[in-house]
C-alpha positions as CSV (number, residue, x, y, z in Angstrom):
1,X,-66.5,52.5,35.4
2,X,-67.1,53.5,31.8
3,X,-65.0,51.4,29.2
4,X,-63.0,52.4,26.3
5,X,-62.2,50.3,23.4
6,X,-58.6,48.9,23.7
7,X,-56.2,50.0,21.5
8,X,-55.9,48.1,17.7
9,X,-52.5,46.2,17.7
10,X,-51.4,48.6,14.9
11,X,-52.2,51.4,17.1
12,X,-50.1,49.8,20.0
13,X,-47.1,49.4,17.5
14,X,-47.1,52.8,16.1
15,X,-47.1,53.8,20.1
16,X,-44.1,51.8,20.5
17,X,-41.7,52.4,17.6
18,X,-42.0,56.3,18.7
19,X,-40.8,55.4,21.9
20,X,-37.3,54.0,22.5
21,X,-37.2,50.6,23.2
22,X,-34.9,50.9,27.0
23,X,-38.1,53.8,28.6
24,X,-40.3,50.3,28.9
25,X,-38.0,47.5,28.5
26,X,-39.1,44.5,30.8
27,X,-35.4,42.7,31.0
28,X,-35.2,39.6,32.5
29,X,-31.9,38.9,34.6
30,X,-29.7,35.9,33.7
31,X,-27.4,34.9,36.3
32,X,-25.7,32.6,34.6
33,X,-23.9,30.5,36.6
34,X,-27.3,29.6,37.8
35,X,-29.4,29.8,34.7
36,X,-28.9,26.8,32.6
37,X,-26.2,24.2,32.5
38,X,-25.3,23.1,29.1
39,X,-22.3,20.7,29.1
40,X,-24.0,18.8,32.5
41,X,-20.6,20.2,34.7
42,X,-22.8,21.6,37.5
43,X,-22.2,25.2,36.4
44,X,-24.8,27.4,34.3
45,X,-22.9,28.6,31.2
46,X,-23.6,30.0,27.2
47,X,-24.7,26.8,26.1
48,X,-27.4,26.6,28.2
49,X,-28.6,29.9,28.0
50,X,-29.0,29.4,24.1
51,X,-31.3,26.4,24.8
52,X,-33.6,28.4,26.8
53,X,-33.4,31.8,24.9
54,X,-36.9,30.2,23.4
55,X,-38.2,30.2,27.4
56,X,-37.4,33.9,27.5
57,X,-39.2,35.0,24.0
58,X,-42.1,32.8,25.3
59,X,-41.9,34.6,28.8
60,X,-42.9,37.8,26.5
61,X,-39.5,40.0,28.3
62,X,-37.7,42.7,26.0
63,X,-34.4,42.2,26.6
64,X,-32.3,40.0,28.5
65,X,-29.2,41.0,31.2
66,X,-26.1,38.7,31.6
67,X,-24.5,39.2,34.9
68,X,-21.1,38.9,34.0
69,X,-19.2,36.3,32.2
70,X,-15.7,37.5,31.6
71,X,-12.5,35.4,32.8
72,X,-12.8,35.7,36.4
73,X,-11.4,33.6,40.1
74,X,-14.6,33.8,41.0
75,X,-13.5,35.2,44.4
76,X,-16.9,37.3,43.9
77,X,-18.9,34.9,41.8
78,X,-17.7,36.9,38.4
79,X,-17.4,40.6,39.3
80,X,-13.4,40.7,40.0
81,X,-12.9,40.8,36.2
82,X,-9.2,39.0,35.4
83,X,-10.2,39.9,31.3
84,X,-13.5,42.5,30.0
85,X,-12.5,41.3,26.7
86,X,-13.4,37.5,26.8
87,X,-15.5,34.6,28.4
88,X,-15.1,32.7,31.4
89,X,-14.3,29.4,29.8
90,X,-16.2,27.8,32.8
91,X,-19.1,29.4,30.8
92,X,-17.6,29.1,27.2
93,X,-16.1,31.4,24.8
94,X,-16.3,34.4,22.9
95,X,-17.7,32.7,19.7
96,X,-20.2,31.5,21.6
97,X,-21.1,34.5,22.6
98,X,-21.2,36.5,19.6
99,X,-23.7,33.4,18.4
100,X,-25.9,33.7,21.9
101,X,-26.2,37.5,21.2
102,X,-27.4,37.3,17.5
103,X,-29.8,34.0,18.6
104,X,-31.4,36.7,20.9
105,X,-31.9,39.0,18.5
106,X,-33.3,36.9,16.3
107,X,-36.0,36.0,18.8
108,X,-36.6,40.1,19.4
109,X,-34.5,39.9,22.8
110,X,-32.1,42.7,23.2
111,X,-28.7,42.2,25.1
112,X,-27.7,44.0,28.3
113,X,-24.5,42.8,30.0
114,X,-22.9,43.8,33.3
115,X,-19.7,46.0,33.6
116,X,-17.9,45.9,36.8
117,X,-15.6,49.7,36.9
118,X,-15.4,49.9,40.5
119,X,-12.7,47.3,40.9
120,X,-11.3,44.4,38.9
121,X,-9.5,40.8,40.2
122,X,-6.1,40.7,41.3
123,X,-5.0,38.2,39.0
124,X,-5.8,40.9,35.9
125,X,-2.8,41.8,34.0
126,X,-3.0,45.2,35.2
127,X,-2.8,44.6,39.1
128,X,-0.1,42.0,38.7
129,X,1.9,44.3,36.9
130,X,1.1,47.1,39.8
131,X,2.3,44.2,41.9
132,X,5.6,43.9,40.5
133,X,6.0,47.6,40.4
134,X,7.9,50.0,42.7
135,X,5.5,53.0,44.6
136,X,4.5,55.9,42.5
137,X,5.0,53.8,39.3
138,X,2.6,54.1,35.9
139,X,1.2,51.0,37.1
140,X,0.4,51.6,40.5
141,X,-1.3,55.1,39.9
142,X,-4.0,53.1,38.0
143,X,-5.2,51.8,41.5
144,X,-5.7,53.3,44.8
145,X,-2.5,52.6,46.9
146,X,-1.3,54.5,49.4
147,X,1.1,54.2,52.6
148,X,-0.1,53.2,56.0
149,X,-0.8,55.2,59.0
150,X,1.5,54.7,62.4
151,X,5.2,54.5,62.7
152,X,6.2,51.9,60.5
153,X,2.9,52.3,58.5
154,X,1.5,49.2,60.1
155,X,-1.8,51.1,59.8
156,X,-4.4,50.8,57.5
157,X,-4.7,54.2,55.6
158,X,-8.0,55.1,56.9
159,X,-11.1,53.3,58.6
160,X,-12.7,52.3,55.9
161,X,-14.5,48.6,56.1
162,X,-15.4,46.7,53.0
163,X,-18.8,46.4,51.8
164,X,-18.7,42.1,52.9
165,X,-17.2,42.5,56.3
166,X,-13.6,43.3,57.4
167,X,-11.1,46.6,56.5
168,X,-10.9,47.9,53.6
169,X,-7.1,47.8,52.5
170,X,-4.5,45.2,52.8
171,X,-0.8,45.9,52.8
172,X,1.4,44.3,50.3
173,X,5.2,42.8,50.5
174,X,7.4,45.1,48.1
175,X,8.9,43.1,44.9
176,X,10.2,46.3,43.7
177,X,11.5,48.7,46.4
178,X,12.7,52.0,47.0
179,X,14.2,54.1,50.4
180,X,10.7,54.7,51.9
181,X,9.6,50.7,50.9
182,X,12.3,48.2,50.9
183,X,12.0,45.5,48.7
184,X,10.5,42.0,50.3
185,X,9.2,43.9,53.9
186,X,5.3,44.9,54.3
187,X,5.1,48.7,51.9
188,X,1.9,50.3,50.6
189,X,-1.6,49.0,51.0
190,X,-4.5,49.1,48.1
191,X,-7.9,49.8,48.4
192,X,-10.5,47.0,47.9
193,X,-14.2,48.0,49.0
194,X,-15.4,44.6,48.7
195,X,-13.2,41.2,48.6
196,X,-9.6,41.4,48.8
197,X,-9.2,39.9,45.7
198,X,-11.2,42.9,44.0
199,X,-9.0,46.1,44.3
200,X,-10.4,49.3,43.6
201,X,-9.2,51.4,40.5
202,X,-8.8,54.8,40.3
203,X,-10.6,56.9,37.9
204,X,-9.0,60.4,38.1
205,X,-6.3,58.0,36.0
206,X,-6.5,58.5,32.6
207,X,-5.4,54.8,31.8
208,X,-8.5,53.6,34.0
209,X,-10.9,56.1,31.7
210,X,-9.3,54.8,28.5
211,X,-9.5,51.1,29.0
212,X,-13.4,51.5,30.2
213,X,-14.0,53.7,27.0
214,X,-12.4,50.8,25.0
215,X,-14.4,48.2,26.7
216,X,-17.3,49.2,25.7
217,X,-16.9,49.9,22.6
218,X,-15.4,45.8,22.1
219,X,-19.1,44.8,23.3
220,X,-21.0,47.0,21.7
221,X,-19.5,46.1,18.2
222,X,-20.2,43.3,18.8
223,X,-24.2,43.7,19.0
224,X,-24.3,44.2,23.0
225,X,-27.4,46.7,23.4
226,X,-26.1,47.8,26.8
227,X,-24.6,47.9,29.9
228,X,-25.5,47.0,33.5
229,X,-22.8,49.5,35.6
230,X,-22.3,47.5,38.8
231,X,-22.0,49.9,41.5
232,X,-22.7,53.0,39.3
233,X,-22.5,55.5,42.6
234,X,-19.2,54.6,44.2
235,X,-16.6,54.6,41.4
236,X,-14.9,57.7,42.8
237,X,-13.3,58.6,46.0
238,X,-12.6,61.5,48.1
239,X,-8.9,62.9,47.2
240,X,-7.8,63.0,50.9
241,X,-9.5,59.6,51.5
242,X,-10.8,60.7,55.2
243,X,-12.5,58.6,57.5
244,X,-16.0,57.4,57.9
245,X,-15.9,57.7,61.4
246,X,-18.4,60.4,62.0
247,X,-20.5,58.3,59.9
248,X,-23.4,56.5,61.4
249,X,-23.7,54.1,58.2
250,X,-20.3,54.2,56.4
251,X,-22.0,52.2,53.6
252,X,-24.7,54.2,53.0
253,X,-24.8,57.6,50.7
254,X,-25.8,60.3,53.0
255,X,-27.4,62.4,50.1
256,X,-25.2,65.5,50.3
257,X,-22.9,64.4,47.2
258,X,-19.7,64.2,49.3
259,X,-19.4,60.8,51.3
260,X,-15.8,60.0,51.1
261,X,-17.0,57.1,48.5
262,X,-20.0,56.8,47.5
263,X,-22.7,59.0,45.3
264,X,-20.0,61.9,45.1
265,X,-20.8,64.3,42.4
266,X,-17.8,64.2,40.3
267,X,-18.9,60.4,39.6
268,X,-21.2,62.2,36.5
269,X,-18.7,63.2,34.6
270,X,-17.5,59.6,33.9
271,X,-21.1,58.8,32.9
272,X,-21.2,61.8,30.5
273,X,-18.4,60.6,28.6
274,X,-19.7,57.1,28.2
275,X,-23.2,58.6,26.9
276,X,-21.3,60.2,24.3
277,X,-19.8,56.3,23.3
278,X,-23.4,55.3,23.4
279,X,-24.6,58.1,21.2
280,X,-22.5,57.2,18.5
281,X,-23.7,54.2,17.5
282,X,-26.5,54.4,14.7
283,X,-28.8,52.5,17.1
284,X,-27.7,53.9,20.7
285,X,-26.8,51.8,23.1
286,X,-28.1,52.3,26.6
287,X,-27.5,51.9,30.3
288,X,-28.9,50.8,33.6
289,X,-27.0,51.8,36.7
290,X,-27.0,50.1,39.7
291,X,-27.5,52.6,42.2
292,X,-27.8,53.0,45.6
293,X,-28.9,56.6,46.7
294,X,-31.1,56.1,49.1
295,X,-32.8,59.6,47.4
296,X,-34.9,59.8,44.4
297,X,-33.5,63.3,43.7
298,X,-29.9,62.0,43.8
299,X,-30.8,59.0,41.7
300,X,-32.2,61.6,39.3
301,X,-29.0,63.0,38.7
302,X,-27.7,60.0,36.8
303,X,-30.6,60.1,34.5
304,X,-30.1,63.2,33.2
305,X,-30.1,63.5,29.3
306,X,-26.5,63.6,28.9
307,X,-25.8,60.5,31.5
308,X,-27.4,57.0,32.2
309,X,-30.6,56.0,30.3
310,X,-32.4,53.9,33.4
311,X,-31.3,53.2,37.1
312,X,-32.8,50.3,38.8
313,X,-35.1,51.9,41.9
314,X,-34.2,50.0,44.8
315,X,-36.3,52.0,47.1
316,X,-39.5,50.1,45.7
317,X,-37.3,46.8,46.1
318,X,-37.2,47.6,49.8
319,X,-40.4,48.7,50.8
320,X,-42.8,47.0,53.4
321,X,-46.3,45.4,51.8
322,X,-47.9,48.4,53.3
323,X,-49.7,50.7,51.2
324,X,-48.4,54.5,52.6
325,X,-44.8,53.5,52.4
326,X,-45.0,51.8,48.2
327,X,-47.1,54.8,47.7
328,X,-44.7,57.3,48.7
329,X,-41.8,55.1,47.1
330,X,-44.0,55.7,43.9
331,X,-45.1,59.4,44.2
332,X,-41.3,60.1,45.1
333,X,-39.9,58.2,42.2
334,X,-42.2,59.3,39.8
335,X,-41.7,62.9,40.4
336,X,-38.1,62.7,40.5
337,X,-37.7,60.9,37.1
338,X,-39.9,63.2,36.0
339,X,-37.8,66.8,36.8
340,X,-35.3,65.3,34.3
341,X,-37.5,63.3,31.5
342,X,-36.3,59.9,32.5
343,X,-38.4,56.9,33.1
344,X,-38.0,54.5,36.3
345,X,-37.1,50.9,36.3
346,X,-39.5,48.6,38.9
347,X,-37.5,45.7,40.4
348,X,-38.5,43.3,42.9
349,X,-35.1,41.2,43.7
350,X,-31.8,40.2,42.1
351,X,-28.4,38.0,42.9
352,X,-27.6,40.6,45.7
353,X,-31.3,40.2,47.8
354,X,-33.6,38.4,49.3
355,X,-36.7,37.1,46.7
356,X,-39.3,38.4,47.2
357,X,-41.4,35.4,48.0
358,X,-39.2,35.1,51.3
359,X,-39.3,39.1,52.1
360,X,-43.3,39.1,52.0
361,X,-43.4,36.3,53.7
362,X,-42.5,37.8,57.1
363,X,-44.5,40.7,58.8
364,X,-43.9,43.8,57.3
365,X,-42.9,45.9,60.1
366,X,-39.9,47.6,58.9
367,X,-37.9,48.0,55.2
368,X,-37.0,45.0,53.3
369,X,-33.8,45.9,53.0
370,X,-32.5,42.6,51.6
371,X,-29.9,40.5,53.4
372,X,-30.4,37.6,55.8
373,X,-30.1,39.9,58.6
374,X,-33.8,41.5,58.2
375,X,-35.1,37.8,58.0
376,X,-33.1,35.6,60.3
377,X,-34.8,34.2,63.1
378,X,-38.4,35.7,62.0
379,X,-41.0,33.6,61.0
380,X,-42.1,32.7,57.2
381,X,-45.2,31.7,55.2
382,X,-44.3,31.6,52.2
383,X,-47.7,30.9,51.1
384,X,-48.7,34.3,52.1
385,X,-45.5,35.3,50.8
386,X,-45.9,34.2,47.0
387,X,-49.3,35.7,47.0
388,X,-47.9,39.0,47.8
389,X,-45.4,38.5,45.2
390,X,-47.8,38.1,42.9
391,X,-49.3,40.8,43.5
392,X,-46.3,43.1,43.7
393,X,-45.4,41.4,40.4
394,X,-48.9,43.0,38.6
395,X,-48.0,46.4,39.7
396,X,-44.5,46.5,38.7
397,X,-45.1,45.6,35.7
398,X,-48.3,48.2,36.0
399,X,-46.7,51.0,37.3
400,X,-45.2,53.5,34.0
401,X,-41.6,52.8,32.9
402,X,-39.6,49.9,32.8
403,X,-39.1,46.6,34.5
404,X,-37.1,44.2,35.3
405,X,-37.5,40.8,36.5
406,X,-34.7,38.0,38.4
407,X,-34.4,34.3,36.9
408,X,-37.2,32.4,38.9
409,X,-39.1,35.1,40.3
410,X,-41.6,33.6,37.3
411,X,-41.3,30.8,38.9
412,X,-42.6,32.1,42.3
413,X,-39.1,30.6,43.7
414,X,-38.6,31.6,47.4
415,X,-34.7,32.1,49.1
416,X,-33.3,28.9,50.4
417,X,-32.6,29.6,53.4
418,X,-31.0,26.5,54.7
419,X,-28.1,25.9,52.6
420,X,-25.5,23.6,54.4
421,X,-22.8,25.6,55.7
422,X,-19.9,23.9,53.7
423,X,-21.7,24.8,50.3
424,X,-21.6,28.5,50.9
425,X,-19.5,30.2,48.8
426,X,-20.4,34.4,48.6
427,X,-17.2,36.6,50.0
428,X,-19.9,38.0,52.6
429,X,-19.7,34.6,54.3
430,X,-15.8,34.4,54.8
431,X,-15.6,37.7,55.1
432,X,-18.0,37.9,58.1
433,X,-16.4,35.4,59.6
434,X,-19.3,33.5,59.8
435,X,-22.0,35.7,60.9
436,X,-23.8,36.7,57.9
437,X,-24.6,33.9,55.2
438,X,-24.8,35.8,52.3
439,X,-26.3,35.8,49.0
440,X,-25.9,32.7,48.2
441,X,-29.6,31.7,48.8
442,X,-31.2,33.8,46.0
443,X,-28.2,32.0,43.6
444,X,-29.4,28.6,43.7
445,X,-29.6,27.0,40.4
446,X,-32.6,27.0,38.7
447,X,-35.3,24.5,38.1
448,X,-36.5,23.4,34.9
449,X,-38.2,20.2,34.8
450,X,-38.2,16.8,36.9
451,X,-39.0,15.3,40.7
452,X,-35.8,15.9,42.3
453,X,-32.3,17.6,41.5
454,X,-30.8,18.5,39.3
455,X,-34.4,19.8,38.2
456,X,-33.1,19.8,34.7
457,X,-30.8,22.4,35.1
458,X,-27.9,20.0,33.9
459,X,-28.9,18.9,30.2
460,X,-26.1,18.0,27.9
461,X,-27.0,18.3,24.2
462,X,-25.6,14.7,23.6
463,X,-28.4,13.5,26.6
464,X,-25.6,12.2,28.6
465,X,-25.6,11.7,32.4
466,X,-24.0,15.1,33.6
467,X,-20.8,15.0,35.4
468,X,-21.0,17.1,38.3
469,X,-23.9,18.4,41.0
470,X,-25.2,22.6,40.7
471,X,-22.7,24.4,42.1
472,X,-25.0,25.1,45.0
473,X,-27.5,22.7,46.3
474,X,-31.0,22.8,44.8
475,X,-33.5,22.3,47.7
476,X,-36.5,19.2,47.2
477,X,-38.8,21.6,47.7
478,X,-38.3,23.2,44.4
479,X,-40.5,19.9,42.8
480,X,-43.4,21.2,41.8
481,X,-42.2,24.6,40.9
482,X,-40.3,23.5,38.0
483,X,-40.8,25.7,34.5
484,X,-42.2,22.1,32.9
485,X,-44.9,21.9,35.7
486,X,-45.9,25.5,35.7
487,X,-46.2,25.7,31.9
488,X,-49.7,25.5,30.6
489,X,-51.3,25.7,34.4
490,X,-53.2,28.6,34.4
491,X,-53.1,29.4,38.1
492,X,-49.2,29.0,37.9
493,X,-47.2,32.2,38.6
494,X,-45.3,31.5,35.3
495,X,-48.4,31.7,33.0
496,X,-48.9,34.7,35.9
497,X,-46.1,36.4,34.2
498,X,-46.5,35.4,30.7
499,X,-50.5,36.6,30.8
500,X,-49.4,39.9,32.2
501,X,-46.0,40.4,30.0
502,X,-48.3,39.8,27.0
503,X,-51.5,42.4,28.0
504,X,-48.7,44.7,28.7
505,X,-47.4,44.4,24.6
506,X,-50.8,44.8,23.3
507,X,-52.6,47.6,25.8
508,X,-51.6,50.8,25.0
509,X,-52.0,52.0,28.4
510,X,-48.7,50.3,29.9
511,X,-45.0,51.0,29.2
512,X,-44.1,54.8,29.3
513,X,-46.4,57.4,30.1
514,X,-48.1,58.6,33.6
515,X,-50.9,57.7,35.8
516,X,-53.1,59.0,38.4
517,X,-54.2,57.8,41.8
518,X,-58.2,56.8,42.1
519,X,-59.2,58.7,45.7
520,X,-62.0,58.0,48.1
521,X,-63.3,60.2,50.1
522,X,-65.1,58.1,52.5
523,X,-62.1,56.1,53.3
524,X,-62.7,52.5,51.3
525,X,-59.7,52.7,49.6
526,X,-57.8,53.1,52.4
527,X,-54.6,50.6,52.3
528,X,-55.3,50.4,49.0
529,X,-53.6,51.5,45.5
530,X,-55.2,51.8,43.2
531,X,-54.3,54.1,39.8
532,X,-55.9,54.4,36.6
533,X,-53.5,54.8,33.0
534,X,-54.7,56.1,30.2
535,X,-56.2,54.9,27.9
536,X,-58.9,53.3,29.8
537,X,-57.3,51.2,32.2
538,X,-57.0,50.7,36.3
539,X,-54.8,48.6,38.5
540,X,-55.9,48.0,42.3
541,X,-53.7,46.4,44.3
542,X,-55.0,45.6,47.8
543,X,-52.7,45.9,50.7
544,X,-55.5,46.6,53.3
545,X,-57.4,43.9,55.9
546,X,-60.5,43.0,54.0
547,X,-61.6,42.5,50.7
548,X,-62.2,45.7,48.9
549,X,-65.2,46.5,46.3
550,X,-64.3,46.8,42.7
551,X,-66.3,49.2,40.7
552,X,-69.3,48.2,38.8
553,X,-68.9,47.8,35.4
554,X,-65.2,46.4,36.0
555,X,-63.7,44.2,33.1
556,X,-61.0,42.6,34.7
557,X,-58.1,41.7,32.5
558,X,-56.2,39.5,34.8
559,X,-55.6,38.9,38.7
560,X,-53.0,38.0,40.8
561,X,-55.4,35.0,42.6
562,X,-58.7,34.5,42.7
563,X,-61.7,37.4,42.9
564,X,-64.9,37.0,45.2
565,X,-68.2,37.6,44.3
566,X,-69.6,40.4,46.2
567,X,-73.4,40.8,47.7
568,X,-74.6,42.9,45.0
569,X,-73.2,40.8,42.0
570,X,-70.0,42.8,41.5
571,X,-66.7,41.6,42.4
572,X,-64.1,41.7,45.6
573,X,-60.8,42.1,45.3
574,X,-59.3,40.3,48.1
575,X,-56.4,41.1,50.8
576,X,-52.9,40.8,49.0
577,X,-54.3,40.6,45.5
578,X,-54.0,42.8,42.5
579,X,-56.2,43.6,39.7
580,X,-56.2,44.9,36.1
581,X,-58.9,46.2,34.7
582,X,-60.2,47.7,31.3
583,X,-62.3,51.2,32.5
C-alpha cells in the first residue's frame, strides 16, 4: 500500500463545518430509565444523565438521543405519551430538562429526543375526552374508532393483530350514547397497533396534524436539535381499513406503498410539512426516522430533500456475520441513499433488539432479525460473540454516513437472557401471553462501577444508600464489564470505542463521502470486506475461515483484537477481526 499523509486537524475541521453536522453524526442512545439513576429510586432519570453527560463527551459521540421522557403509565415503558409537553416526574421535570440540554451543549453534544405520532396513552387528555364523547364527535374523529363487524357489532372491525401479540381493537362501553350506541352497553371499538393502552390517532384529522406541528416547535425552542419519529412508516392507514388476511406477514411492509398500515405513500406528506418546521429555524433542526421498509428504495423515499434528514438502516442491523449478505446490505444502501443525496445511518442494536454481542454469538445461518425468537433455544458464545461485535463496531463506524450507537454496546454488554419471569415488564410479554419474553433483556440497567448490583447505576448526589433495586435485575455477570473497570484498559471494548470515535474526528477519510471495494482476483479476499476511503485509508473486516494477509506496507490505525505476525514479516488479520489502516 502506498501512504498518504493524514489530514492536518485544521484541514479535518474546515471538512467538517462544510458539512452538516446530522450527514455523520455518531449519536449515542440514552434509554433512560436504564441509563443512570440519580436520586437512588431504582429508576434511570435526568439527574443521572447530567452526571454522566461527561462519560458521553469522553466517549467522543456527536449527539445524544433520549428515548422518551414525557408523562407517561408506562404501559409501554414511555412511548404511550399521557403529556408531549413535559417530564415524566419518575425521571424529573421540565427545568431539569431545559438544564440537561444546555449542559450537553456545553460539552459539544447535540440533543435528539424521541417523538411517538403513531399513538399516544389512554390516560392523555385527548383520549379521555374521546372517551366521554358520543360517536362521530370532534373528539372521537381525532382517533381511529369505528363500529364492529357481526350483528350486534360484537366483531372486531377488521383482522388486524397488534404489533405485541393479540387483536388490534378493543370495544368500549358508551358514556355518551346515541340510537346506534346506547349509553352504558359495549359501542365502537379504537384502534391500537400495539398495547391497548396506546390507541392509534388519526392523521387525515387536522387536530392530530396541528398538535404534532406544535409539539415540535415546544422542543425545539427549547434547544432540542431533533427528533427521533418512532414508527416513522406506519402513521397512516388505509381509508377502508381492509384486512391483512391475504397477507403472509401482516407486520411487515410489502414494498408496494399500499399495505393497509404500514409504509403507505401518503405517510410523506406529513414528513414534508414537518421539514418545513425544521427549516425554519436559523440552525435547522433535523430528523431520524425509525423505519422499517424492508427496501432500501422505499426507505429512500423518506430521505428525500424535502422529508426526513437520516433513517436508521435496520437492514445492516439484521444481517448474518457473513460477508455476501453485509455486502449487499451495503452496496444496496449506499446506492439508494445515494439516488436522493441522503447519507445512511449504521446501527447495530437498540431498546427494541437483541445486542449484538448475543446475535453474533449464535451461528449465523439466517437474519438476525432481533427478538428472542431467532435466539431461544440456540446455543451462545458470547466470547465469539463480543469479538464479532467488535468488529462490526469498526465498520459501522467505518462505513460513510452516520452512526449510531445503544447505551452499553461500549461496554460490550450482551442480552440477559435469563431474567426471572416475575421481573418482566415489556407489553410483548403480557400480551403474548407468555410466549415471547420481550425486550426486556436489552433494557437492563446499566453498569457503572462496583463488584455486584447496583453496579453504580444508583448514585445519589448526597452519597446516601439508595432506596430501591433497578427496575429490572442487573445480572452478576455484568462485574467486570463495568464503565470504571474498562476505563483506561486498553484491550477494553470501551477504550475500543473511544480509540475509534476519536481517529474518526481527526481522519478526514471518515464521516460523509463514498468508498470503494478492494477486489481480488485470485480469490483471497473472499469472505472478506474490505474498502478503501479516500484520503488514504482502508478498512478490512474479516468474516472468512482463516486469517487473511494484510498488504505490505500496512499502517494499521487500530484493530478490533489482536493482529498475527505473518511468515514474511507482514501482518494477519485474523477471523472475526477488523482493521483500519492508513494506505
Amino acid at each position: 500500500m502506498t501512504l498518504t499523509a493524514p489530514a492536518t486537524g485544521a484541514q479535518r475541521a474546515a471538512s467538517r463545518l462544510a458539512t452538516p453536522w446530522w450527514r455523520e453524526a455518531v449519536v449515542y442512545q440514552v434509554y433512560i430509565r436504564s441509563f443512570a439513576d440519580g436520586d437512588g429510586d431504582g429508576t434511570g432519570d435526568v439527574t443521572g444523565l447530567r452526571a454522566r453527560l461527561p462519560h458521553l463527551a469522553s466517549l467522543g459521540v456527536d449527539a445524544i438521543w433520549i428515548n422518551p421522557w414525557y408523562p407517561s403509565p408506562l404501559a409501554d415503558s414511555g412511548y404511550d405519551v399521557a403529556d408531549y409537553r413535559a417530564v415524566e416526574p419518575l425521571f424529573g421535570d421540565l427545568e431539569q430538562a431545559t438544564a440537561m440540554i444546555a449542559e450537553a451543549h456545553g460539552l459539544g453534544l447535540r440533543v435528539i429526543l424521541d417523538v411517538v405520532p403513531n399513538h399516544l396513552s389512554d390516560e392523555h387528555a385527548w383520549f379521555q375526552a374521546a372517551l366521554a364523547s358520543a360517536p362521530g364527535s370532534p373528539e372521537r374523529a381525532r382517533f381511529i374508532f369505528r363500529d364492529g363487524r357481526g350483528e350486534t357489532g360484537e366483531l372486531p372491525p377488521n383482522d388486524w393483530t397488534s404489533h405485541f401479540g393479540g387483536p388490534a381493537w378493543t370495544r368500549v362501553v358508551e358514556a355518551v350514547g346515541d340510537d346506534a350506541h346506547p349509553a352504558g352497553q359495549p359501542g365502537q371499538w379504537y384502534l391500537h397497533l400495539f398495547n391497548t393502552k396506546q390507541p392509534d390517532v388519526d392523521w387525515t384529522s387536522e387536530d392530530v396534524r396541528a398538535e404534532y406541528d406544535d409539539v415540535l416547535r415546544f422542543w425545539f425552542d427549547r434547544g432540542v436539535d431533533g427528533f427521533r419519529i418512532d414508527v416513522a412508516h406506519g402513521l397512516t392507514k388505509h381509508a377502508d381499513l381492509p384486512d391483512t388476511g391475504v397477507l403472509e406477514n401482516p407486520h411487515r411492509p410489502f414494498g408496494a406503498g399500499d399495505h393497509p398500515f404500514l409504509d403507505r405513500d401518503d405517510v410523506h406528506e406529513v414528513y414534508r410539512r414537518w421539514r418545513a418546521i425544521a427549516d425554519s429555524y436559523d440552525d435547522p433542526r433535523v430528523f431520524v426516522a425509525e423505519a422499517w421498509t424492508g427496501d432500501p428504495v422505499r426507505l429512500g423515499l423518506y430521505l428525500r430533500p424535502d422529508e426526513l434528514h437520516t433513517a436508521f438502516n435496520f437492514d445492516f442491523l439484521v444481517s448474518a456475520w457473513r460477508e455476501p449478505e453485509l455486502r449487499d446490505v451495503i452496496d444496496r444502501t449506499l446506492a439508494a441513499h445515494r439516488a436522493v443525496g441522503a447519507p445512511p445511518t449504521w446501527v447495530l442494536s437498540n431498546h427494541d433488539v437483541y445486542r449484538e454481542v448475543s446475535r453474533y454469538a449464535r451461528e449465523q445461518d439466517r437474519p438476525q432479525l432481533g427478538g428472542e425468537e431467532d435466539f431461544a433455544g440456540r446455543p451462545a458464545d458470547l466470547e465469539l460473540g463480543l469479538r464479532r461485535a467488535r468488529a462490526a463496531a469498526l465498520l459501522m463506524l467505518a462505513l460513510p454516513g452516520g452512526a449510531y450507537v445503544y447505551q452499553g454496546a461500549e461496554l460490550g454488554l450482551p442480552e440477559v437472557e435469563d431474567l426471572p419471569e416475575e421481573s418482566l415488564q415489556d407489553p410483548v410479554w403480557f400480551q403474548s401471553g407468555g410466549e415471547r419474553r420481550g425486550r426486556d433483556g436489552c433494557r437492563v440497567p446499566l453498569p457503572w462501577s462496583g463488584a455486584e448490583a447496583p453496579f453504580g447505576f444508583s448514585e445519589r448526589a448526597d452519597g446516601a444508600a439508595p432506596t430501591g433495586a433497578p427496575w429490572l435485575p442487573q445480572p452478576a455477570s455484568f462485574a467486570g464489564l463495568t464503565a470504571a473497570d474498562q476505563d483506561g484498559d486498553p484491550t477494553s471494548t470501551l477504550e475500543l470505542y473511544r480509540s475509534a470515535l476519536s481517529l474518526r474526528r481527526s481522519l478526514e477519510a471518515l464521516g460523509d463521502g463514498a468508498m470503494a471495494w478492494v477486489e481480488s482476483a485470485d480469490g483471497s479476499l473472499d469472505g472478506v470486506l474490505a474498502f478503501t476511503r479516500d484520503p488514504g485509508f482502508a478498512c478490512w473486516v474479516n468474516l472468512s475461515e482463516r486469517p487473511v494477509t494484510l498488504p505490505c506496507g500496512a499502517e494499521v490505525l487500530l484493530a478490533s483484537d489482536d493482529l498475527e505476525d505473518a511468515a514474511d514479516g507482514g501482518l494477519l488479520l485474523p477471523v472475526d477481526t477488523a482493521v483500519w489502516v492508513r494506505r
